[in-house]
PyMOL Python script that loads the backbone (N, CA, C, O; Angstrom):
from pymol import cmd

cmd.read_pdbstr("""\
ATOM      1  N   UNK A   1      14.637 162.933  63.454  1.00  0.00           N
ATOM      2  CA  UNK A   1      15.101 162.763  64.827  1.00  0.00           C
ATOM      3  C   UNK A   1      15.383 161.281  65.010  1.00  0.00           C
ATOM      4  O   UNK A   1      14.616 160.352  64.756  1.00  0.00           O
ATOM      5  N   UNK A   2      16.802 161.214  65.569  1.00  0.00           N
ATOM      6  CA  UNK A   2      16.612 159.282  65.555  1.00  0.00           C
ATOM      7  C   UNK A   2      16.119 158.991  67.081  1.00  0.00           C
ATOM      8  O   UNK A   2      15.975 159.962  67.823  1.00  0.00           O
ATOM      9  N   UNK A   3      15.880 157.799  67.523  1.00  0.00           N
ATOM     10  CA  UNK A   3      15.382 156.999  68.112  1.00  0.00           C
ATOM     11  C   UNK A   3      16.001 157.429  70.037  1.00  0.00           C
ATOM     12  O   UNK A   3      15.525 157.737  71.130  1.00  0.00           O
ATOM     13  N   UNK A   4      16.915 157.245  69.581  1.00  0.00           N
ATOM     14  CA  UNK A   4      17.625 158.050  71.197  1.00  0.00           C
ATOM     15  C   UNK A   4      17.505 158.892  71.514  1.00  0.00           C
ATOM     16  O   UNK A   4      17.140 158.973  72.687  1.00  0.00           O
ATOM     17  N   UNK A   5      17.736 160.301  70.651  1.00  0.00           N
ATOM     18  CA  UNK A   5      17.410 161.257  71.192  1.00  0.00           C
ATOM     19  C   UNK A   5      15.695 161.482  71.602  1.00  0.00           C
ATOM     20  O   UNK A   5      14.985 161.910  72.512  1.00  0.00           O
ATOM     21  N   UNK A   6      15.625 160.968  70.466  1.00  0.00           N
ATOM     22  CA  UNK A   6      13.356 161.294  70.518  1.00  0.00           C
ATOM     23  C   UNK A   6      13.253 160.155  72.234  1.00  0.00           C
ATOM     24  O   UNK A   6      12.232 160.283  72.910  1.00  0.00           O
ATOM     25  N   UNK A   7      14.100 159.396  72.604  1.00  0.00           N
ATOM     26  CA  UNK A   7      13.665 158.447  73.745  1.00  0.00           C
ATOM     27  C   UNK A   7      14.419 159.409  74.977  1.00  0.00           C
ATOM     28  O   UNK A   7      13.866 159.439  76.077  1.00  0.00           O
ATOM     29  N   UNK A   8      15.181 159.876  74.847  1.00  0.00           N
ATOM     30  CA  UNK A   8      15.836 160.926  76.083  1.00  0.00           C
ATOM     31  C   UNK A   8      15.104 162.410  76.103  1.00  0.00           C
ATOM     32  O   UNK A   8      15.123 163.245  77.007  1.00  0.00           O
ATOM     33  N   UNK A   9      14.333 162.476  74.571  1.00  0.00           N
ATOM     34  CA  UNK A   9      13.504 163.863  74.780  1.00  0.00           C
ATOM     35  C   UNK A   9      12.363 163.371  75.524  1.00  0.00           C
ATOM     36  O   UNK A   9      11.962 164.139  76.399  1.00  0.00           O
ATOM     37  N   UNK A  10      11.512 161.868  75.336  1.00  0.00           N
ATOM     38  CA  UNK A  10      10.374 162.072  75.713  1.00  0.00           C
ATOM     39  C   UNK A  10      10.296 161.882  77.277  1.00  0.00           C
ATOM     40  O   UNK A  10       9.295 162.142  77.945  1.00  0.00           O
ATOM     41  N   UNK A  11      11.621 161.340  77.826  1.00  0.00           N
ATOM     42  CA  UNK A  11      11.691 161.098  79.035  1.00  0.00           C
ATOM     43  C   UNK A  11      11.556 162.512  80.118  1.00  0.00           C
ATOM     44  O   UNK A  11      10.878 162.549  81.146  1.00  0.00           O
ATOM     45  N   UNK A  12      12.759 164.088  79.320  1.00  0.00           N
ATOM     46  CA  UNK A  12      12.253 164.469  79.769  1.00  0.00           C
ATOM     47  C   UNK A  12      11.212 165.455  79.381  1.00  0.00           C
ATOM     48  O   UNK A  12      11.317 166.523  79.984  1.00  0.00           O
ATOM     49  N   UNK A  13      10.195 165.372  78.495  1.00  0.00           N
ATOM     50  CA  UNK A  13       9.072 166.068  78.490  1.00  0.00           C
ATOM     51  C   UNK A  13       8.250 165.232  78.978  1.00  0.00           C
ATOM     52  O   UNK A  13       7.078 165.534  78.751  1.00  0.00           O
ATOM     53  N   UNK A  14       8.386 164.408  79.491  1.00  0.00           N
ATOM     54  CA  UNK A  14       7.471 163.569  80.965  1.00  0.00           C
ATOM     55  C   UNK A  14       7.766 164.188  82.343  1.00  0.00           C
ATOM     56  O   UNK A  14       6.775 164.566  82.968  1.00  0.00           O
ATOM     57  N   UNK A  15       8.979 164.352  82.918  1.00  0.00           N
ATOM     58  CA  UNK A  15       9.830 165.171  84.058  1.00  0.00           C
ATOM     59  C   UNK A  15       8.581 166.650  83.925  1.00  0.00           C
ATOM     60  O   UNK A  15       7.854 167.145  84.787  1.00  0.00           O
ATOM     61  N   UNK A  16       8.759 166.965  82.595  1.00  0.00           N
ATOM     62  CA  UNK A  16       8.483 168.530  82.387  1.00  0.00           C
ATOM     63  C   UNK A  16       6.961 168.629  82.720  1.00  0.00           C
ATOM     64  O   UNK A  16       6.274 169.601  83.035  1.00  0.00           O
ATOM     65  N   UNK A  17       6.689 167.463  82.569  1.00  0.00           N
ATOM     66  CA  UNK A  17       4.912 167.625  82.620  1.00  0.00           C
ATOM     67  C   UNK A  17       3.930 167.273  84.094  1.00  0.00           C
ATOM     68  O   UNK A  17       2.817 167.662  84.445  1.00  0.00           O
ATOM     69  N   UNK A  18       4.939 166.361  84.714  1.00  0.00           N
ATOM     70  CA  UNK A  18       4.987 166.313  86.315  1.00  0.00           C
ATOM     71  C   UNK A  18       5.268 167.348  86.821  1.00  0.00           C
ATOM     72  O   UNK A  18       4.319 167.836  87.435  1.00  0.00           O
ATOM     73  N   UNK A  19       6.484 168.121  86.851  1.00  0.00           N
ATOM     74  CA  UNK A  19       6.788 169.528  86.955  1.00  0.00           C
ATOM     75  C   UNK A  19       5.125 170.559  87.088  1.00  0.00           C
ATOM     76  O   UNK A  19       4.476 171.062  88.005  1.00  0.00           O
ATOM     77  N   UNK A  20       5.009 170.453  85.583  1.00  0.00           N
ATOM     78  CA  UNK A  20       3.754 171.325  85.525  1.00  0.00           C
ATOM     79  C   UNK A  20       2.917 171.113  86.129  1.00  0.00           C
ATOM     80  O   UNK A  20       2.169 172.058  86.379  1.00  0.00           O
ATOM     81  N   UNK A  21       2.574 169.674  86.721  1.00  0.00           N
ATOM     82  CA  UNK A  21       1.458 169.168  87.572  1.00  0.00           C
ATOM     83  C   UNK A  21       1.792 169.940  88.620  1.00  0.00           C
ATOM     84  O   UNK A  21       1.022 170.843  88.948  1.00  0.00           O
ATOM     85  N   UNK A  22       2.878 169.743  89.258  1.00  0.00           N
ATOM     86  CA  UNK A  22       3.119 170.823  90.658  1.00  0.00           C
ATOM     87  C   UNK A  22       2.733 171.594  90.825  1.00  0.00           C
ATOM     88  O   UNK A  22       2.022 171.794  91.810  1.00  0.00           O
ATOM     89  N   UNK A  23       3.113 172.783  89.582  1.00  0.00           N
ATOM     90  CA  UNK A  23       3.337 173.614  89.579  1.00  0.00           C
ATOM     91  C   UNK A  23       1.516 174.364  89.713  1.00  0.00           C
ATOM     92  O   UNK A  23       1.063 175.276  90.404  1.00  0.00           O
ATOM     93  N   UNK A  24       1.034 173.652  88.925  1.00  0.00           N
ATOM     94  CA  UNK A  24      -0.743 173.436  88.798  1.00  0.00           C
ATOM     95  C   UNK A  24      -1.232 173.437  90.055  1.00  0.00           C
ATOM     96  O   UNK A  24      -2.078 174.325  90.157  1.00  0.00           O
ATOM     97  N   UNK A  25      -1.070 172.819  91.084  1.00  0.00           N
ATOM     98  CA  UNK A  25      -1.578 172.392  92.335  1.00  0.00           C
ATOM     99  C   UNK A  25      -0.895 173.934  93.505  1.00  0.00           C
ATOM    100  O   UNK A  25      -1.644 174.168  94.453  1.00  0.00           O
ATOM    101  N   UNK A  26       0.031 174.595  93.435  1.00  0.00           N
ATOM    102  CA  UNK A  26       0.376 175.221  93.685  1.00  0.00           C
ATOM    103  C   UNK A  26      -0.417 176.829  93.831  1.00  0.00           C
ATOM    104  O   UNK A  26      -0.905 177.507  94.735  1.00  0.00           O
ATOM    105  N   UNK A  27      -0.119 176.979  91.796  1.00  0.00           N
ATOM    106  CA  UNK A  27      -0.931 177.910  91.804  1.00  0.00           C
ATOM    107  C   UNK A  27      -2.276 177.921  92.715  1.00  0.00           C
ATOM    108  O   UNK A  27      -2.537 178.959  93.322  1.00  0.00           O
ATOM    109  N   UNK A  28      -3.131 176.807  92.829  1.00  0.00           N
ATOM    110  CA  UNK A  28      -4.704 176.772  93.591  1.00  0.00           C
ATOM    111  C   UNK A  28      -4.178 177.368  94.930  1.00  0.00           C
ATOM    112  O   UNK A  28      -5.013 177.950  95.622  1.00  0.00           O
ATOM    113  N   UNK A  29      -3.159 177.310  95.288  1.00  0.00           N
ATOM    114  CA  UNK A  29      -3.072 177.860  97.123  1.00  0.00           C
ATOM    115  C   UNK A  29      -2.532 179.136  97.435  1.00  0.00           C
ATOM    116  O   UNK A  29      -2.401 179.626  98.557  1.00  0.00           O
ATOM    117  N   UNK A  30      -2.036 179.945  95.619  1.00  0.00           N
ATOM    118  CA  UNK A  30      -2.148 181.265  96.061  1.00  0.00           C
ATOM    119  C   UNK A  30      -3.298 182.360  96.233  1.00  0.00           C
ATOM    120  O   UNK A  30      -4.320 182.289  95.551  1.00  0.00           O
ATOM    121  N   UNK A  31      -3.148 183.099  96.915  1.00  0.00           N
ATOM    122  CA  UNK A  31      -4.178 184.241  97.375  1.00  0.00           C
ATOM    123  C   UNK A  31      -3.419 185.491  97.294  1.00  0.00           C
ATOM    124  O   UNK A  31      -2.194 185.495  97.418  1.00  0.00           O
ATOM    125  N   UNK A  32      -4.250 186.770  97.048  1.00  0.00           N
ATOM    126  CA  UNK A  32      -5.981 186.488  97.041  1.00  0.00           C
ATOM    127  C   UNK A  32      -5.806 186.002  95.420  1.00  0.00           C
ATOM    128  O   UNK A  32      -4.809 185.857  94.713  1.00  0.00           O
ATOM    129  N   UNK A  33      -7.272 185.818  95.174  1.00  0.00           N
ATOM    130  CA  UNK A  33      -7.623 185.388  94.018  1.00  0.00           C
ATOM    131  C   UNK A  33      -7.215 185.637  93.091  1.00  0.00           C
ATOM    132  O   UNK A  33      -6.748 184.740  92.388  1.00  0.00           O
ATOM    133  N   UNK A  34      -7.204 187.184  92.599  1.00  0.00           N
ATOM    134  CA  UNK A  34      -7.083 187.449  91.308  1.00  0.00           C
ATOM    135  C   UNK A  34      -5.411 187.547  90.904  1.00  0.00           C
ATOM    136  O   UNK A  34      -5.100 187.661  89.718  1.00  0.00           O
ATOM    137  N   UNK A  35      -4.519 187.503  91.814  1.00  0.00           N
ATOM    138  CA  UNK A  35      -3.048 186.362  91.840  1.00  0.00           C
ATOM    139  C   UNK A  35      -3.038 185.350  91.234  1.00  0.00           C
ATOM    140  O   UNK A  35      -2.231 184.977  90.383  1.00  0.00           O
ATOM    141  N   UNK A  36      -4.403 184.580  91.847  1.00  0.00           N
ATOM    142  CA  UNK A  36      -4.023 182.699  91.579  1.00  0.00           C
ATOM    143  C   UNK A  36      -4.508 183.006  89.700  1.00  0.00           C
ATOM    144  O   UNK A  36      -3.886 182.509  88.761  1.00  0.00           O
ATOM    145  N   UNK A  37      -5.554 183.789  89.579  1.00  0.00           N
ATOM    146  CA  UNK A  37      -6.408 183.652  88.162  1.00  0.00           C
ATOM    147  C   UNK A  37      -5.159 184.107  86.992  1.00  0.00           C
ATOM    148  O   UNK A  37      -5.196 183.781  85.806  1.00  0.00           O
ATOM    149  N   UNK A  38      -3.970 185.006  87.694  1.00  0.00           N
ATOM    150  CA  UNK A  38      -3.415 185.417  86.313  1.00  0.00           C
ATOM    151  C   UNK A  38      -2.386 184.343  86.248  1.00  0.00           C
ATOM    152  O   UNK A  38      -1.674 184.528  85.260  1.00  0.00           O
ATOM    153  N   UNK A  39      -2.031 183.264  86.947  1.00  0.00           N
ATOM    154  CA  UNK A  39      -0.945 182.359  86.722  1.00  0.00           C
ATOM    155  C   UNK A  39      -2.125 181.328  86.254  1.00  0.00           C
ATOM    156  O   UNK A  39      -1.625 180.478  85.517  1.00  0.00           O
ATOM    157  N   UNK A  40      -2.978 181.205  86.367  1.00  0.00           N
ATOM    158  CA  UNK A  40      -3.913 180.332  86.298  1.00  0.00           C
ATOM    159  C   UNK A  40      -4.195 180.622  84.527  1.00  0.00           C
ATOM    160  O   UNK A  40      -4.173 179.723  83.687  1.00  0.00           O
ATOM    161  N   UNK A  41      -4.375 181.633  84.326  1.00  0.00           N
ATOM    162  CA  UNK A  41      -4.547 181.981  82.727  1.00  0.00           C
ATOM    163  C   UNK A  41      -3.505 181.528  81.868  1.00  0.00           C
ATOM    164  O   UNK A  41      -3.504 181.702  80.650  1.00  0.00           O
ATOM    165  N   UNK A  42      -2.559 180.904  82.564  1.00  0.00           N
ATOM    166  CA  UNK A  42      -1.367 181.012  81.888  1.00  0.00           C
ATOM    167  C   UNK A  42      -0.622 179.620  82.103  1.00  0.00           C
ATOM    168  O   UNK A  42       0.516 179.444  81.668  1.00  0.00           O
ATOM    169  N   UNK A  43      -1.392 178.550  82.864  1.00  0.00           N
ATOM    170  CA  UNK A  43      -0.766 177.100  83.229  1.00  0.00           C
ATOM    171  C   UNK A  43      -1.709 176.175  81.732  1.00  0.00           C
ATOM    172  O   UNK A  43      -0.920 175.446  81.131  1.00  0.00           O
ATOM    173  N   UNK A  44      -2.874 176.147  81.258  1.00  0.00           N
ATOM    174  CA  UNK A  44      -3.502 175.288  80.585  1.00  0.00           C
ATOM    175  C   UNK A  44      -2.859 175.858  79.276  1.00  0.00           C
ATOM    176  O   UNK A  44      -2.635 174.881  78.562  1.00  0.00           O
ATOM    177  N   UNK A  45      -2.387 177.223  78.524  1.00  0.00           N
ATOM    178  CA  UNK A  45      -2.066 177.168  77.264  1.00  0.00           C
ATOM    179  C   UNK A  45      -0.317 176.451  77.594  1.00  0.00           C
ATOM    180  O   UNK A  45      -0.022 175.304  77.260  1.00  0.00           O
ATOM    181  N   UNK A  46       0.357 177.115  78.079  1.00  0.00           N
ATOM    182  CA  UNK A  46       1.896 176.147  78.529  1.00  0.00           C
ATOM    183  C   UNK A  46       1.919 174.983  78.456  1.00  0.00           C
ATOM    184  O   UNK A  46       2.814 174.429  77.818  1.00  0.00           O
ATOM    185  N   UNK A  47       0.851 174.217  79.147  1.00  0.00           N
ATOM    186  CA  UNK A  47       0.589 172.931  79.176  1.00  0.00           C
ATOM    187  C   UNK A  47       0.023 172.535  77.356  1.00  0.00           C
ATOM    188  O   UNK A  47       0.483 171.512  76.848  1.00  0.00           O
ATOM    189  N   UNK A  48      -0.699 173.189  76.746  1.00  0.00           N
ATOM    190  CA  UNK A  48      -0.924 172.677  75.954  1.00  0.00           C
ATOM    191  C   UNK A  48       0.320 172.742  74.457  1.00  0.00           C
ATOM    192  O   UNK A  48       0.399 172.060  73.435  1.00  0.00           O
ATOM    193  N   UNK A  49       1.049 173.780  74.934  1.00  0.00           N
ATOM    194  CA  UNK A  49       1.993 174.179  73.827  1.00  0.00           C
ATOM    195  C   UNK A  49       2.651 172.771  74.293  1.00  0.00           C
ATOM    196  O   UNK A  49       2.652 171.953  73.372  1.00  0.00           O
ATOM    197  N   UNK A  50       3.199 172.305  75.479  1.00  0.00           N
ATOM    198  CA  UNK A  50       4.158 171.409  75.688  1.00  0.00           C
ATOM    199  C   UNK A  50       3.768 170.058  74.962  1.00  0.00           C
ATOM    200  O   UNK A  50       4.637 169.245  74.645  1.00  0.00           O
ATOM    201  N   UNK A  51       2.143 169.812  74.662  1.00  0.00           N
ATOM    202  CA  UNK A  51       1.859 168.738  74.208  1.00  0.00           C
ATOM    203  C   UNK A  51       2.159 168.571  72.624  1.00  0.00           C
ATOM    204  O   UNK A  51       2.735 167.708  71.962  1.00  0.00           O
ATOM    205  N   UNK A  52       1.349 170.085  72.243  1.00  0.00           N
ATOM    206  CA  UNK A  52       1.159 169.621  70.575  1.00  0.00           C
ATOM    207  C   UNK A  52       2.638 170.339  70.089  1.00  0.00           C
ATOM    208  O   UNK A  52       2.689 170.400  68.861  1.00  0.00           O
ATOM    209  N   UNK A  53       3.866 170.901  70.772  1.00  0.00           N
ATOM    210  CA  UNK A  53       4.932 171.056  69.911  1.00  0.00           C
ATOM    211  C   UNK A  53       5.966 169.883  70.321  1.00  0.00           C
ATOM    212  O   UNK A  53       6.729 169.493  69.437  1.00  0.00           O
ATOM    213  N   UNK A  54       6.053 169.216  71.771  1.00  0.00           N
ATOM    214  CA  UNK A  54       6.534 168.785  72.294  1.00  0.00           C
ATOM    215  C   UNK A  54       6.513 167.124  71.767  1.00  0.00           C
ATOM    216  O   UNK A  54       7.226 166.434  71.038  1.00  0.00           O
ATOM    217  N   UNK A  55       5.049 166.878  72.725  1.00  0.00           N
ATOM    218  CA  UNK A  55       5.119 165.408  73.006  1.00  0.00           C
ATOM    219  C   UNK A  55       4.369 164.723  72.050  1.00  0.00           C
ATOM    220  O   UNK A  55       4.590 163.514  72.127  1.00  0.00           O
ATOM    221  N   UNK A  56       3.587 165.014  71.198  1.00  0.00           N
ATOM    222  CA  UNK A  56       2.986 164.910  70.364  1.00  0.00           C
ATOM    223  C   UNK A  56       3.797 164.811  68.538  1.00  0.00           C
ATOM    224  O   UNK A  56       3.416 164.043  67.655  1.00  0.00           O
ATOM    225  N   UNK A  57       4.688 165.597  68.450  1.00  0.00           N
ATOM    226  CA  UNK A  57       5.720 165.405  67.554  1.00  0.00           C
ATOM    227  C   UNK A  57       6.538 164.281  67.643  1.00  0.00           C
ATOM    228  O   UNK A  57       6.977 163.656  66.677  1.00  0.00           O
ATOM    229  N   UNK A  58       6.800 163.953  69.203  1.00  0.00           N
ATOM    230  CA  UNK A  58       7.742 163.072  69.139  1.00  0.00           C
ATOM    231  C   UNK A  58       7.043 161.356  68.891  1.00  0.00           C
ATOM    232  O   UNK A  58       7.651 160.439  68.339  1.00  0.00           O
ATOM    233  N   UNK A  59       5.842 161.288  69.384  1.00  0.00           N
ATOM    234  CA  UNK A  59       4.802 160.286  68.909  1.00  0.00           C
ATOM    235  C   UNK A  59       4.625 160.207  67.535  1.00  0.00           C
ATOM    236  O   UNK A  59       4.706 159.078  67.051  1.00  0.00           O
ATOM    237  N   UNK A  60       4.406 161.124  66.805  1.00  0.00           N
ATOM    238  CA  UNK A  60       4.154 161.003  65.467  1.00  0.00           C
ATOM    239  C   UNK A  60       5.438 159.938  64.485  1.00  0.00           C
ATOM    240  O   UNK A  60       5.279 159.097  63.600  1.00  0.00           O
ATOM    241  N   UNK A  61       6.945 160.606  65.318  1.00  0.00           N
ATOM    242  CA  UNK A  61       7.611 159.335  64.876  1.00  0.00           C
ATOM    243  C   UNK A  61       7.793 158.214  65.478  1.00  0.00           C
ATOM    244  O   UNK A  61       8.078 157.156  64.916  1.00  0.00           O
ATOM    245  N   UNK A  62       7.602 158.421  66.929  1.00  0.00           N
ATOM    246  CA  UNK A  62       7.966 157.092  67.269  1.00  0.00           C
ATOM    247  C   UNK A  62       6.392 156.475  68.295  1.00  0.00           C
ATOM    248  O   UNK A  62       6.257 155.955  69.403  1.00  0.00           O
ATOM    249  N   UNK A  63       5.789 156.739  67.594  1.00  0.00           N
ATOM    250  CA  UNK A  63       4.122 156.214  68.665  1.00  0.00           C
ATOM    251  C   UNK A  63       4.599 155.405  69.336  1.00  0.00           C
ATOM    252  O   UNK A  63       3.899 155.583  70.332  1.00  0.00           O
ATOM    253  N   UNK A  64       5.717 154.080  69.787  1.00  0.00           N
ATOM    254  CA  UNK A  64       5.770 153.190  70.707  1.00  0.00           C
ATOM    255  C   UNK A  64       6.364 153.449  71.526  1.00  0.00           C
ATOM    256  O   UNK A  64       7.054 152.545  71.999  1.00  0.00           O
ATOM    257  N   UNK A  65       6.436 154.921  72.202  1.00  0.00           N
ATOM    258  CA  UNK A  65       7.100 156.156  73.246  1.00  0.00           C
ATOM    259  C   UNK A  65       5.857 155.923  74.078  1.00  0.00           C
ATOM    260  O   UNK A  65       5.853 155.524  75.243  1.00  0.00           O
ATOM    261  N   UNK A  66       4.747 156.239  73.297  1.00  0.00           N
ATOM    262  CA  UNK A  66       4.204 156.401  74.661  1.00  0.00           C
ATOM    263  C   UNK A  66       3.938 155.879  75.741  1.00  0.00           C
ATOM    264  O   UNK A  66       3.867 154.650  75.762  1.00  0.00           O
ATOM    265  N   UNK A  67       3.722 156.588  76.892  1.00  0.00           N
ATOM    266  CA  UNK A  67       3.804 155.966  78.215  1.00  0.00           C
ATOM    267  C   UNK A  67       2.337 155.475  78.450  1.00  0.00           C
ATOM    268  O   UNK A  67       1.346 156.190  78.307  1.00  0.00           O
ATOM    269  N   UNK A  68       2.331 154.472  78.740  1.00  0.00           N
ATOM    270  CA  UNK A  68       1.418 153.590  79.406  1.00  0.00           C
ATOM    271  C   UNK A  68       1.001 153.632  80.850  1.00  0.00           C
ATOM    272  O   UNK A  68       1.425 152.936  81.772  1.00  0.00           O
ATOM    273  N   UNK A  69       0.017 154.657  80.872  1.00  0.00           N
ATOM    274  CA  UNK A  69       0.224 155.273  82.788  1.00  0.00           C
ATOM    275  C   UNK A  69      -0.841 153.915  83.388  1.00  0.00           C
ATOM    276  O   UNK A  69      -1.077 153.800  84.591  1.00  0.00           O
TER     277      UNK A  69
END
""", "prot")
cmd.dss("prot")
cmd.show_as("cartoon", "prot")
cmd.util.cbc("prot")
cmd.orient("prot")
């Protein structure tokens, strides 16, 4: 992967991961419960696929991507 694209991917799998933050905070305000629990079962593995196929690949080549929050 060269350098631009891996810098326009990681930009937006940053977008994508704010996104998911929303989307996270959201789920907590649906009702009743067992609604919020099945989207809820299903926000921490998404989130984690996005890291270790996503953002995590793209570090491996270019580690000086990452964001400095």
């Amino acid at each position: 992967m060269d350098r631009q694209i891996a810098t326009e991917l990681m930009q937006e799998v940053l977008k994508l991961s704010a996104q998911l933050n929303v989307i996270i905070h959201k789920v907590q305000e649906i009702s009743p419960e067992a609604e919020r629990k099945e989207f809820d079962k299903h926000m921490g593995p998404t989130m984690a696929a996005c890291d270790e196929h996503l953002f995590r690949p793209i570090l491996r080549h270019y580690p000086d991507l990452e964001p400095h929050w």
